[in-house]
MARZA-667264 format. One record per residue (C-alpha): residue number from 1; residue in three letters; y, x, z. Coordinates in nm, 2 decimals. Layout:
% MARZA-667264
[pavo NUM; 'ALA'; [Y; X; Z]],
...
//
This chain:
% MARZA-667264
[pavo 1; 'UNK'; [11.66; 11.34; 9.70]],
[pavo 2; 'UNK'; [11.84; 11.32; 9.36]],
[pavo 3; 'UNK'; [11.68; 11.62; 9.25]],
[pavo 4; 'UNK'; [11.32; 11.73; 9.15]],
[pavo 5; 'UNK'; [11.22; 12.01; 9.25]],
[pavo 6; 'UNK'; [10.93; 12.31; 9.04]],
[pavo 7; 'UNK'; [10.75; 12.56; 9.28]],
[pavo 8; 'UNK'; [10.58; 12.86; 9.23]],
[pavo 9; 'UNK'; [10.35; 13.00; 9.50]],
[pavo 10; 'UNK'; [10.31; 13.36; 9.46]],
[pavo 11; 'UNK'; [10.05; 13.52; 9.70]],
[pavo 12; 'UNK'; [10.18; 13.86; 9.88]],
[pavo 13; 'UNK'; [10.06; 14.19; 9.80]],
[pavo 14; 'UNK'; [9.71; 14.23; 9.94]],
[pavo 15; 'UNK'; [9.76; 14.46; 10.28]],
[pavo 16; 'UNK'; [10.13; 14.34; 10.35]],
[pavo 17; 'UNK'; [10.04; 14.09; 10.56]],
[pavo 18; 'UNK'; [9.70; 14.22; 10.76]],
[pavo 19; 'UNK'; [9.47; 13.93; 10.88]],
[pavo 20; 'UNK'; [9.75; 13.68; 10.77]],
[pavo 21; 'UNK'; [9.68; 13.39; 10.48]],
[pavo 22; 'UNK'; [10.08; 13.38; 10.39]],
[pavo 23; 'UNK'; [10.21; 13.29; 10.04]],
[pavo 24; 'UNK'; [10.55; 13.29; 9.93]],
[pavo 25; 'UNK'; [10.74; 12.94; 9.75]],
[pavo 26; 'UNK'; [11.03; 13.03; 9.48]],
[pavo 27; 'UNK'; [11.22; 12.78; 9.37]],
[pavo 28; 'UNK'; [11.16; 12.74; 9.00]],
[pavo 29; 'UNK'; [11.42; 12.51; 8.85]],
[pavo 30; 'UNK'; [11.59; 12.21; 8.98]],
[pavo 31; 'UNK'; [11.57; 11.90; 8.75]],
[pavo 32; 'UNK'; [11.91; 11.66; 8.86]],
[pavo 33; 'UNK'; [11.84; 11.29; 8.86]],
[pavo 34; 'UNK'; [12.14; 11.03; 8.89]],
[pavo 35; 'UNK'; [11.98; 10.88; 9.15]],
[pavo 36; 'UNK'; [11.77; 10.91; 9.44]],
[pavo 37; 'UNK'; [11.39; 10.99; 9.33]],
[pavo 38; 'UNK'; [11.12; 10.76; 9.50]],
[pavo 39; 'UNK'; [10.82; 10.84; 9.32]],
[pavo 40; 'UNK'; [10.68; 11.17; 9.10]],
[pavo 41; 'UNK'; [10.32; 11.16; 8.85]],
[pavo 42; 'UNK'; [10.21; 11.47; 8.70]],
[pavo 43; 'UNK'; [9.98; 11.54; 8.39]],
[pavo 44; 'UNK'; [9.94; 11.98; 8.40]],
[pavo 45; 'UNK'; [9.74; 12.01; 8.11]],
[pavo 46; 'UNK'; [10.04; 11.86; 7.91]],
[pavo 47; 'UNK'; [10.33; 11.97; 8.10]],
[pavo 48; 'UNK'; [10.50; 11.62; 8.17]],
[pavo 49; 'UNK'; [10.63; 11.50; 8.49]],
[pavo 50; 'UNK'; [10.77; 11.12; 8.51]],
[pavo 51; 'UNK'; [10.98; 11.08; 8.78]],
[pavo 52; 'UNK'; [11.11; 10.72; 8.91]],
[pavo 53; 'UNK'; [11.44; 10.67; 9.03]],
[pavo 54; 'UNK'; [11.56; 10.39; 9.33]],
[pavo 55; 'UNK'; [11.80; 10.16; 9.08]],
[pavo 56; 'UNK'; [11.44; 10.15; 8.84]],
[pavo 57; 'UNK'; [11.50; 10.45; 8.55]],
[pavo 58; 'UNK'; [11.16; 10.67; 8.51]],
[pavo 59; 'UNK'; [11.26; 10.98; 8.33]],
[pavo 60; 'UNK'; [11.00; 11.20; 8.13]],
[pavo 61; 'UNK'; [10.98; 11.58; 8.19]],
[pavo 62; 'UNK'; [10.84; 11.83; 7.94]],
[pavo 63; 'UNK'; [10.76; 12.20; 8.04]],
[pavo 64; 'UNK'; [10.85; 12.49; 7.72]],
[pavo 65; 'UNK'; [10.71; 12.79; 7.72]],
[pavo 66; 'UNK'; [10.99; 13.10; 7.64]],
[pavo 67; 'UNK'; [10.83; 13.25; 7.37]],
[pavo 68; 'UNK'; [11.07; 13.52; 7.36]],
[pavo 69; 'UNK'; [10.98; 13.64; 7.75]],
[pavo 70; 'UNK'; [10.58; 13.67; 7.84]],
[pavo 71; 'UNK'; [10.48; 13.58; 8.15]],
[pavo 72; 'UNK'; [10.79; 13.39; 8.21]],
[pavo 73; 'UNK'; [10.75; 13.03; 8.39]],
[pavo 74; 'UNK'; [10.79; 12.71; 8.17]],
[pavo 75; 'UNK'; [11.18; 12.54; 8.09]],
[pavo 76; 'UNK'; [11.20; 12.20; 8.21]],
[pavo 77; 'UNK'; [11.33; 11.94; 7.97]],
[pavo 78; 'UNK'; [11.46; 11.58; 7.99]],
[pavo 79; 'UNK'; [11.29; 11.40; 7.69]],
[pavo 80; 'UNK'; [11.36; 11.06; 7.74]],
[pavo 81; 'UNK'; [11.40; 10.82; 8.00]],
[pavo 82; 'UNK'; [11.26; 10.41; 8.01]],
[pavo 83; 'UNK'; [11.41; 10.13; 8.22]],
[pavo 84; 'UNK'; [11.32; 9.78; 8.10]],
[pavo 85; 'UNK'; [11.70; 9.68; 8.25]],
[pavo 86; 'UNK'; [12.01; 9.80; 8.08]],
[pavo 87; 'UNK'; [12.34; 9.87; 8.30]],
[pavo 88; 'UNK'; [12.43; 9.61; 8.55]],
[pavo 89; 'UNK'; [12.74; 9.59; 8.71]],
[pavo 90; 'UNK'; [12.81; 9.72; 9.09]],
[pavo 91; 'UNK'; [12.80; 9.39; 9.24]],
[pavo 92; 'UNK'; [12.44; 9.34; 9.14]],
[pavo 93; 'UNK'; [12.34; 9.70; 9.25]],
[pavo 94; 'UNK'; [12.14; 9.54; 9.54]],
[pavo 95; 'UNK'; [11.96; 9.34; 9.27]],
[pavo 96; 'UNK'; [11.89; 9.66; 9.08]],
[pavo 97; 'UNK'; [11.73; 9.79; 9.37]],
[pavo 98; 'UNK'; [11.47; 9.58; 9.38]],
[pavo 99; 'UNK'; [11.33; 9.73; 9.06]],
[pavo 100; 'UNK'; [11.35; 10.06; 9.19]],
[pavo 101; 'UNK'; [11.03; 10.27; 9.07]],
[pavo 102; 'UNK'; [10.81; 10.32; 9.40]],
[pavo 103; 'UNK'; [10.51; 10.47; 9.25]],
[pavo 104; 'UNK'; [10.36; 10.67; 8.88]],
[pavo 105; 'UNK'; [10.10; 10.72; 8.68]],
[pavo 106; 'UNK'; [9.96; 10.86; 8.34]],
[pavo 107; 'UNK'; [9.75; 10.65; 8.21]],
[pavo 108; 'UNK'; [9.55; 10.82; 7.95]],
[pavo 109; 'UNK'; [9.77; 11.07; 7.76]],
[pavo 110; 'UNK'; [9.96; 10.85; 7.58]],
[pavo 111; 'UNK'; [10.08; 10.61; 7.82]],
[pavo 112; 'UNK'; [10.21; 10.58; 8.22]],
[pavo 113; 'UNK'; [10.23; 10.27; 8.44]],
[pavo 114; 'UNK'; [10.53; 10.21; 8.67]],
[pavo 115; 'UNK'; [10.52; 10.00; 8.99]],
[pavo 116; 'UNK'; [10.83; 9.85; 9.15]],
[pavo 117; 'UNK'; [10.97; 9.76; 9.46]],
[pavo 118; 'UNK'; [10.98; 9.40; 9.36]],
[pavo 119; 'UNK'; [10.62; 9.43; 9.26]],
[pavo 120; 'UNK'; [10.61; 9.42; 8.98]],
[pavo 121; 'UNK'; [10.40; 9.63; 8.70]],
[pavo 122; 'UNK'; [10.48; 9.79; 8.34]],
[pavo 123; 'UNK'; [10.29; 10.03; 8.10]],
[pavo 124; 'UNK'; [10.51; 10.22; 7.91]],
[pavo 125; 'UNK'; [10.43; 10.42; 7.59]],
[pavo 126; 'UNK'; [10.49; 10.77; 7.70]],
[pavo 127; 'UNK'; [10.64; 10.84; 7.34]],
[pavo 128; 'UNK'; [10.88; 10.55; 7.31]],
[pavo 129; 'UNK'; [10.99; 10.56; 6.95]],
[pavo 130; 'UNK'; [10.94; 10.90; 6.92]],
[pavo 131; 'UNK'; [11.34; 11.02; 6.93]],
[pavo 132; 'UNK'; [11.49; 11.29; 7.17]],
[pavo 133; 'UNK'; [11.70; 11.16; 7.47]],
[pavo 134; 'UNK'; [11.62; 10.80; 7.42]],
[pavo 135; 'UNK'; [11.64; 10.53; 7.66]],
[pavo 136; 'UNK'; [11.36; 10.31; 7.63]],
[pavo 137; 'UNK'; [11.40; 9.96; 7.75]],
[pavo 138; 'UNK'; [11.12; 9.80; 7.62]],
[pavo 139; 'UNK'; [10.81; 9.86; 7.80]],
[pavo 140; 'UNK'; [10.37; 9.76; 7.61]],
[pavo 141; 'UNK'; [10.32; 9.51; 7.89]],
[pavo 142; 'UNK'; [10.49; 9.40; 8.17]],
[pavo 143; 'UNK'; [10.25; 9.23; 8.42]],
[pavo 144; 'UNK'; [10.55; 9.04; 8.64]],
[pavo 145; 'UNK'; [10.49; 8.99; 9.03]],
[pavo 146; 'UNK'; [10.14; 9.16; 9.00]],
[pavo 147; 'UNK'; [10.21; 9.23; 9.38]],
[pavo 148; 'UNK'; [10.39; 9.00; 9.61]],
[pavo 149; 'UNK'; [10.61; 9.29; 9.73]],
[pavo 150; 'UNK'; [10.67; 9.69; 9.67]],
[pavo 151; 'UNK'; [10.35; 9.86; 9.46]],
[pavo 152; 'UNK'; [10.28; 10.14; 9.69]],
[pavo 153; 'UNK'; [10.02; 10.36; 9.51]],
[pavo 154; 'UNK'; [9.90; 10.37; 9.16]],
[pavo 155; 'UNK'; [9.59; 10.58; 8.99]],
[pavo 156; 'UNK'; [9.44; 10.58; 8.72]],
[pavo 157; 'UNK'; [9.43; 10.72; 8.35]],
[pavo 158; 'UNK'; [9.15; 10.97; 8.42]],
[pavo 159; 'UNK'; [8.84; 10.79; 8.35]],
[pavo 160; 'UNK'; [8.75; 10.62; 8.04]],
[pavo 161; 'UNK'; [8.43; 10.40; 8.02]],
[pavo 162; 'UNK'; [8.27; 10.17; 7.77]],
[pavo 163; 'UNK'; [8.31; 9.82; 7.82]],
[pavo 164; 'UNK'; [8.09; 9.52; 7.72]],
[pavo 165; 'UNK'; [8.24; 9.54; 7.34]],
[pavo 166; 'UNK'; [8.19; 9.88; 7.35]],
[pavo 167; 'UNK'; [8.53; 9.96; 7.36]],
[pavo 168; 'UNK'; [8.69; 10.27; 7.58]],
[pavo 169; 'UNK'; [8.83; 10.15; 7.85]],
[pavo 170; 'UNK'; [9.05; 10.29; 8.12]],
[pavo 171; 'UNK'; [9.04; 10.22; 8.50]],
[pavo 172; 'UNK'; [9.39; 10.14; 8.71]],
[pavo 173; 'UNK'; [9.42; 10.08; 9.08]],
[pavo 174; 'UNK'; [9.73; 9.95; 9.24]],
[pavo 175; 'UNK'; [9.79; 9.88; 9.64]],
[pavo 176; 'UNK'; [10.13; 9.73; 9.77]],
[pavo 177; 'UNK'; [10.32; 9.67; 10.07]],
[pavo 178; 'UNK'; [10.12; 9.27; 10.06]],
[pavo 179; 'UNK'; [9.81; 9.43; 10.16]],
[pavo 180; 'UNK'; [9.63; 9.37; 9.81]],
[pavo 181; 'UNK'; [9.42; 9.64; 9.63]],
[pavo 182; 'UNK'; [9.42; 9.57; 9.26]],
[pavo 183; 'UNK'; [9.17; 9.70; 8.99]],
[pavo 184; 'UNK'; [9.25; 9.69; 8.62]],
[pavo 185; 'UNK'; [9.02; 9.79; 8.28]],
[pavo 186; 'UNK'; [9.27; 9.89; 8.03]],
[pavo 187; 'UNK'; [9.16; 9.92; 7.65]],
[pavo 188; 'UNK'; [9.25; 10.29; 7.52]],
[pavo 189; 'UNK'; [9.35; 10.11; 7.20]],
[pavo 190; 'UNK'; [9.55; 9.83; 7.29]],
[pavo 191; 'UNK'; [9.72; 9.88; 7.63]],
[pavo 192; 'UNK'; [9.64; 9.49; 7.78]],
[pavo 193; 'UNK'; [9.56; 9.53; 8.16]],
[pavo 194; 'UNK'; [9.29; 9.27; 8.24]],
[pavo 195; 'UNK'; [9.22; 9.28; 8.67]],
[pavo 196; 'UNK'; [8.87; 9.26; 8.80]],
[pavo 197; 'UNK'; [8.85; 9.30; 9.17]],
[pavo 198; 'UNK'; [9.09; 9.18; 9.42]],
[pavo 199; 'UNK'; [9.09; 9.31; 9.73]],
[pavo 200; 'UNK'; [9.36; 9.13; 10.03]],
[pavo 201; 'UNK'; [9.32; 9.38; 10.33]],
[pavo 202; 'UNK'; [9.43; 9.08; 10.57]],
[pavo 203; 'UNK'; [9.21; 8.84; 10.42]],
[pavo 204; 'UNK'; [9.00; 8.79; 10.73]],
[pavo 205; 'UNK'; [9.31; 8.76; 10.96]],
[pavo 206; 'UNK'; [9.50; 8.51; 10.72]],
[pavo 207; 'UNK'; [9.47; 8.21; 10.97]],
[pavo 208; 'UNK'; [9.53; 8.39; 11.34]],
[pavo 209; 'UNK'; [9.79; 8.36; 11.52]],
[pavo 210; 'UNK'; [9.96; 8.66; 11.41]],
[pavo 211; 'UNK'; [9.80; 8.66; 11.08]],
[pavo 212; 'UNK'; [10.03; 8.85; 10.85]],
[pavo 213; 'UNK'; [9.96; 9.10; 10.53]],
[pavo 214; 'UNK'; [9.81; 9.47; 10.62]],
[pavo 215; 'UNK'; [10.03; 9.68; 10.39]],
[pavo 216; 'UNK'; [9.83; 9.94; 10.23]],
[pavo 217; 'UNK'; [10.04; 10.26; 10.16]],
[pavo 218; 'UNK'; [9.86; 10.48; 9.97]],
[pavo 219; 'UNK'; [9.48; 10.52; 9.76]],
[pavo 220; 'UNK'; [9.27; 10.75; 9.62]],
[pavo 221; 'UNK'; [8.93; 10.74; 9.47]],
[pavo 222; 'UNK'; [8.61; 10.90; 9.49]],
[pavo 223; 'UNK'; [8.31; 11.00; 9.22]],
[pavo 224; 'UNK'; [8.12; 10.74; 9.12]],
[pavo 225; 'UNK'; [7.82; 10.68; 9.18]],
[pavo 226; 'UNK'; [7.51; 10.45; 9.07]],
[pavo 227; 'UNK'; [7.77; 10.27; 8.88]],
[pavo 228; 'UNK'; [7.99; 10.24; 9.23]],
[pavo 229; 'UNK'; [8.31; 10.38; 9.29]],
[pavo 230; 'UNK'; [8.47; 10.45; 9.63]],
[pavo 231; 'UNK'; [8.89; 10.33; 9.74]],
[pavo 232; 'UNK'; [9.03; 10.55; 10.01]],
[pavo 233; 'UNK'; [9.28; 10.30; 10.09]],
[pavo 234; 'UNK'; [9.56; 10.41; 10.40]],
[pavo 235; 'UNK'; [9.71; 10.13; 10.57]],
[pavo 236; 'UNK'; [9.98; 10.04; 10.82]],
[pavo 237; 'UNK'; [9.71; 9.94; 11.09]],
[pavo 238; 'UNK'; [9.69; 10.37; 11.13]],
[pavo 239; 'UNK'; [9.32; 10.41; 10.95]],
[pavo 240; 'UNK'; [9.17; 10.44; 10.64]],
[pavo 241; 'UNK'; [8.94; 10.17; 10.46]],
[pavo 242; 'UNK'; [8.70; 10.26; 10.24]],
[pavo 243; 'UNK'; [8.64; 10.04; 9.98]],
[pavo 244; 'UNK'; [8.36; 9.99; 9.73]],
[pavo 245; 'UNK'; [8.40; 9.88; 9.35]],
[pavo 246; 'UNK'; [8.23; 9.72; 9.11]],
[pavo 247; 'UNK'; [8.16; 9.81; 8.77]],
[pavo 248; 'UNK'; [8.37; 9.70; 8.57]],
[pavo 249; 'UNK'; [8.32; 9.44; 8.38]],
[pavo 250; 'UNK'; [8.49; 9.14; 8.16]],
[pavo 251; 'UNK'; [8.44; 8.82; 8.31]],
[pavo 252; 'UNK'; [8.53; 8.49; 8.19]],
[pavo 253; 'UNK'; [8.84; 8.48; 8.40]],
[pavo 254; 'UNK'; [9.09; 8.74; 8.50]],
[pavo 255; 'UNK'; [9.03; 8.83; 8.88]],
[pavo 256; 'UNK'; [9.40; 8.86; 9.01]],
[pavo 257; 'UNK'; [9.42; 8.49; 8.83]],
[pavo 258; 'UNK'; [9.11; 8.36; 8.98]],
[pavo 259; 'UNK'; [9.23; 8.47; 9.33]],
[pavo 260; 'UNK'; [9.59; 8.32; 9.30]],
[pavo 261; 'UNK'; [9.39; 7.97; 9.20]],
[pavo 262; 'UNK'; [9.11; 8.00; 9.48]],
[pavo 263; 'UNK'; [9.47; 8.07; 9.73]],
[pavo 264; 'UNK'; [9.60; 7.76; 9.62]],
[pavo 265; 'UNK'; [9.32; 7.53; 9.67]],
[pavo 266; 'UNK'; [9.28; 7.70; 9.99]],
[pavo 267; 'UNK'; [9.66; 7.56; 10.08]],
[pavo 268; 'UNK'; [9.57; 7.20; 9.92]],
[pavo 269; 'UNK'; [9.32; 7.20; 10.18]],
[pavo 270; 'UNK'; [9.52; 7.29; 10.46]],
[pavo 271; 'UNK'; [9.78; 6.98; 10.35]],
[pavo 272; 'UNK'; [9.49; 6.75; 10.33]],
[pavo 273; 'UNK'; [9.38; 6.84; 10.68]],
[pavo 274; 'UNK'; [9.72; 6.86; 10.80]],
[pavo 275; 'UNK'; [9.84; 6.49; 10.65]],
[pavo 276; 'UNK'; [9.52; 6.36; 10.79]],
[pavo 277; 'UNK'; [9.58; 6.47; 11.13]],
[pavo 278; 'UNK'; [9.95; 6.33; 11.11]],
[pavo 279; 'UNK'; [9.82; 5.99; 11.02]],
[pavo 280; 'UNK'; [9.49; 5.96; 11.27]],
[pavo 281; 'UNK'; [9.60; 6.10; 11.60]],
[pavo 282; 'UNK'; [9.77; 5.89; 11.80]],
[pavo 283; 'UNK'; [10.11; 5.98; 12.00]],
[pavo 284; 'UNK'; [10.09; 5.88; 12.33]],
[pavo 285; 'UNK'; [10.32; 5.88; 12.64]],
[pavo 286; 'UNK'; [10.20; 6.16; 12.88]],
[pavo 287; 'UNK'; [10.33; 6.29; 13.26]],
[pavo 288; 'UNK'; [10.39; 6.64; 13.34]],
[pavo 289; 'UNK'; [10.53; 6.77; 13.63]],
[pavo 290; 'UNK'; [10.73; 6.48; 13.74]],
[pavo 291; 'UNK'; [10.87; 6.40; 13.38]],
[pavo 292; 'UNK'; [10.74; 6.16; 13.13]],
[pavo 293; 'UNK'; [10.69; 6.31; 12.80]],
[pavo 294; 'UNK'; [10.71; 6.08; 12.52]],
[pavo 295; 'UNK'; [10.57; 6.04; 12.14]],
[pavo 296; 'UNK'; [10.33; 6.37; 12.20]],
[pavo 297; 'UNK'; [9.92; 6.41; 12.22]],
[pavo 298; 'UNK'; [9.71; 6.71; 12.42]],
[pavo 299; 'UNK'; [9.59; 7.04; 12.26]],
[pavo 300; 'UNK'; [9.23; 6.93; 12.33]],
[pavo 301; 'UNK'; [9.25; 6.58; 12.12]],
[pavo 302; 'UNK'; [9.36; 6.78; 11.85]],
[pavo 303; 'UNK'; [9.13; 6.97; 11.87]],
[pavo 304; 'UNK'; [8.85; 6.71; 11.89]],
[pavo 305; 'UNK'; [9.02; 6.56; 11.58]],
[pavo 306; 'UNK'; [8.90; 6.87; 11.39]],
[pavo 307; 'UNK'; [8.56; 6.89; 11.53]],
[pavo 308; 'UNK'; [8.50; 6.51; 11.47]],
[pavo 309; 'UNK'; [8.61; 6.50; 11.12]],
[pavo 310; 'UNK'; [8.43; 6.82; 11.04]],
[pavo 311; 'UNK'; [8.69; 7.03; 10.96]],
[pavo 312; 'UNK'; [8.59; 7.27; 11.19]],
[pavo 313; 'UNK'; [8.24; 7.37; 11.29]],
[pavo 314; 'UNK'; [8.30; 7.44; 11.63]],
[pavo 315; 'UNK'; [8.60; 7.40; 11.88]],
[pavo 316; 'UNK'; [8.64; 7.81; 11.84]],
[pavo 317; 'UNK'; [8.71; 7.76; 11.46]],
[pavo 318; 'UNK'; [8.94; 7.42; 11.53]],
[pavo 319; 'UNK'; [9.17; 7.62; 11.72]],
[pavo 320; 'UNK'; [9.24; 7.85; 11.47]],
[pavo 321; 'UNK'; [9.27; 7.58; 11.22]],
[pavo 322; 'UNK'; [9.50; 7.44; 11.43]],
[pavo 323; 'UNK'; [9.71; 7.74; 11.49]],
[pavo 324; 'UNK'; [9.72; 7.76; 11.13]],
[pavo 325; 'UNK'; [9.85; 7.39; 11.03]],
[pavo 326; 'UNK'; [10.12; 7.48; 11.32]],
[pavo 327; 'UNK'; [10.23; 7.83; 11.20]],
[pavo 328; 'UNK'; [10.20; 7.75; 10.81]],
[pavo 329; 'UNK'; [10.26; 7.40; 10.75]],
[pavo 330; 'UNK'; [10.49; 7.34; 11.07]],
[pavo 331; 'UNK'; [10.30; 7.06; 11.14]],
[pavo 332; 'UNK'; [10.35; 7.04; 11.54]],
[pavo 333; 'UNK'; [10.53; 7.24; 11.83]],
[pavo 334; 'UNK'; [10.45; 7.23; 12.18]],
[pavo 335; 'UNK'; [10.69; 6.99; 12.34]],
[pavo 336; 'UNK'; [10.87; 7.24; 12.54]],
[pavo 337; 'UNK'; [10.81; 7.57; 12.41]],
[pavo 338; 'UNK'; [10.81; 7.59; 12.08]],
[pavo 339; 'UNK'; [10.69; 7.93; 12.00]],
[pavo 340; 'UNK'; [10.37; 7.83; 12.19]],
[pavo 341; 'UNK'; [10.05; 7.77; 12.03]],
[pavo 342; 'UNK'; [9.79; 7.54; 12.03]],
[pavo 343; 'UNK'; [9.49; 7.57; 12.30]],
[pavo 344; 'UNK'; [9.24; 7.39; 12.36]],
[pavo 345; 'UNK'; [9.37; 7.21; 12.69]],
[pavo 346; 'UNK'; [9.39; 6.89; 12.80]],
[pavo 347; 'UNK'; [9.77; 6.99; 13.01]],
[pavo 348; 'UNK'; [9.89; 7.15; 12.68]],
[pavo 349; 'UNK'; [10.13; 6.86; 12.51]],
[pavo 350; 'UNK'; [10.23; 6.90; 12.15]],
[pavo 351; 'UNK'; [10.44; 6.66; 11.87]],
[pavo 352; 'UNK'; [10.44; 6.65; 11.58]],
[pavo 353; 'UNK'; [10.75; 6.84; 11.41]],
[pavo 354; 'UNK'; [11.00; 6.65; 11.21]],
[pavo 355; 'UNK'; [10.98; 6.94; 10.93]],
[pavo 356; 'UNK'; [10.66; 6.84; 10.83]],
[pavo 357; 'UNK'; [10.74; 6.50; 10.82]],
[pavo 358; 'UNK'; [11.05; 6.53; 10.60]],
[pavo 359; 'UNK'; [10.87; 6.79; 10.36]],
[pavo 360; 'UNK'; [10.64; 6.50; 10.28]],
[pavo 361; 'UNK'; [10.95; 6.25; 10.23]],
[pavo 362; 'UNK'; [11.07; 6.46; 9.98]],
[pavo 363; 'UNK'; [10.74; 6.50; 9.80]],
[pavo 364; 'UNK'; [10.77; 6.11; 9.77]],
[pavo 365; 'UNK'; [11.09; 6.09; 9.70]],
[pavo 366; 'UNK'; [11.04; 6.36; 9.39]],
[pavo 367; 'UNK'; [10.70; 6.15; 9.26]],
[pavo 368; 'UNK'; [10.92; 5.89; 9.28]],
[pavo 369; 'UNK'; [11.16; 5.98; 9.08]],
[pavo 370; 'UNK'; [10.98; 6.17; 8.78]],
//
């Protein structure tokens, strides 16, 4: 809700409660937020609490100790609060909302990363300029779009290591709503995420029929050990993946980077295969059930195509390629239900969709023209 919340669990008196493991919550203090808190990070041994609100403010939380009462619990008080945005007017409030904070957490003791619904990622310095009740709206770094969609889970900050320049380093993990599991080395000094390891958990389903993202919800992380550590990574597909990390390490090329690229080549490659297949199989007039269907070819001569060419190894892998030149490039519909896809059938009659074929056009038309 709009508030945020301090317990204390006090334990009953021993022998009031025979045979029973019962302890009592009191409400500490309530700490009122304008708006409705989505995500909460932690750091005890400093008494700060960030919390992150939906229209994208992360306020800062410090506990006081009343000197003047012993044994009394800790006042709460708003220190500052960051958002990168100032005030936007009511008729972008949906736009707001995409910034909302959706997950927290310290990084180190002097700084905190955000995650928003939008995806994207900031590290903030928790000290801003050092005044009381500031606003900060300038954040160290802002990695935009680091996730395709809302950054579920964030941890980090707790674990420093050496890296290659022998330089303390600190370890983030991210996971979002597009199914990917980021890892990040962070230099204690200067703030600059650099990603190693990219993990998609739908990487292997990216080209079946149904192949969409595996949103990963939450993480946590186990010990290391023999220079491995372990992601506990929950996902919508009602399990838990265990994943394991490499050390890290700086390679030439940043890994989030190096996966966007190897993506993109990936989709090149589907466009050749698909404009090849456009221009070599032959349309053909075909009869099914008493009607003539015009301009159209068969599932298995498609599916030849790919074998022959070698795009495929086998007719097992051409269908799937197939299915994925239909669903992604909308390169062909069955010819009289269009939500059907492609087998490996000589009765199954497909044409080519006019989509793809204008898509093209306007390629030309925009190399034309530059």
């Amino acid at each position: 809700g709009m508030f945020l919340r301090k317990y204390k669990k006090e334990e009953e008196e021993e022998g009031s409660r025979a045979g029973k493991n019962v302890a009592e919550i009191k409400l500490m203090q309530e700490l009122e937020h304008d708006n409705v808190v989505e995500s909460v990070a932690t750091m005890p041994r400093k008494s700060m609490i960030l919390a992150g609100d939906r229209m994208g403010s992360v306020t800062l939380w410090k506990g006081i100790k009343n000197v003047f009462k012993r044994g009394s619990p800790k006042i709460w008080h708003r220190v500052r609060v960051f958002n990168w945005r100032h005030t936007l007017g009511r008729n972008k409030c949906q736009e707001r909302m995409q910034f909302g904070i959706t997950s927290l957490s310290f990084l180190g003791e002097n700084f905190f990363v955000s995650g928003a619904k939008g995806g994207d990622l900031r590290i903030w310095d928790v000290n801003g300029s050092g005044a009381q009740d500031e606003v900060v709206h300038k954040e160290l770094i802002g990695l935009s779009r680091a996730h395709s969609s809302e950054i579920t889970s964030i941890i980090g900050g707790t674990n420093e290591i050496e890296g290659s320049s022998k330089e303390k380093m600190m370890i983030l993990h991210t996971c979002g709503k597009d199914g990917m599991v980021l890892s990040f080395m962070v230099p204690a000094e200067r703030p600059i995420p650099r990603c190693y390891n990219v993990v998609n958990l739908g990487i292997a389903e990216r080209y079946t029929s149904d192949g969409n993202s595996i949103p990963a919800l939450s993480l946590g992380c186990n010990e290391r050990e023999h220079n491995i550590s372990r992601l506990v990574v929950g996902s919508s597909c009602g399990g838990i993946k265990v994943l394991n990390q490499p050390y890290p390490s700086l390679a030439p090329q940043d890994a989030l980077l190096a996966y966007r690229q190897q993506m993109k080549e990936e989709s090149l490659t589907l466009q050749v295969v698909a404009e090849d297949a456009r221009s070599t199989i032959k349309c053909t007039s075909h009869k099914k059930n008493m009607r003539t269907r015009a301009n159209c070819f068969t599932g298995s001569d498609f599916i030849s195509h790919l074998v022959d060419e070698k795009h495929a190894a086998s007719r097992v892998d051409a269908v799937i390629l197939g299915r994925a030149l239909q669903k992604h490039l909308s390169l062909f519909h069955h010819v009289s239900k269009k939500t059907q896809l492609l087998e490996d059938d000589s009765k199954s009659l497909y044409r080519f969709d006019e989509e793809f074929d204008n898509m093209k056009r306007g390629e030309l038309y925009r190399s034309k023209t530059m």
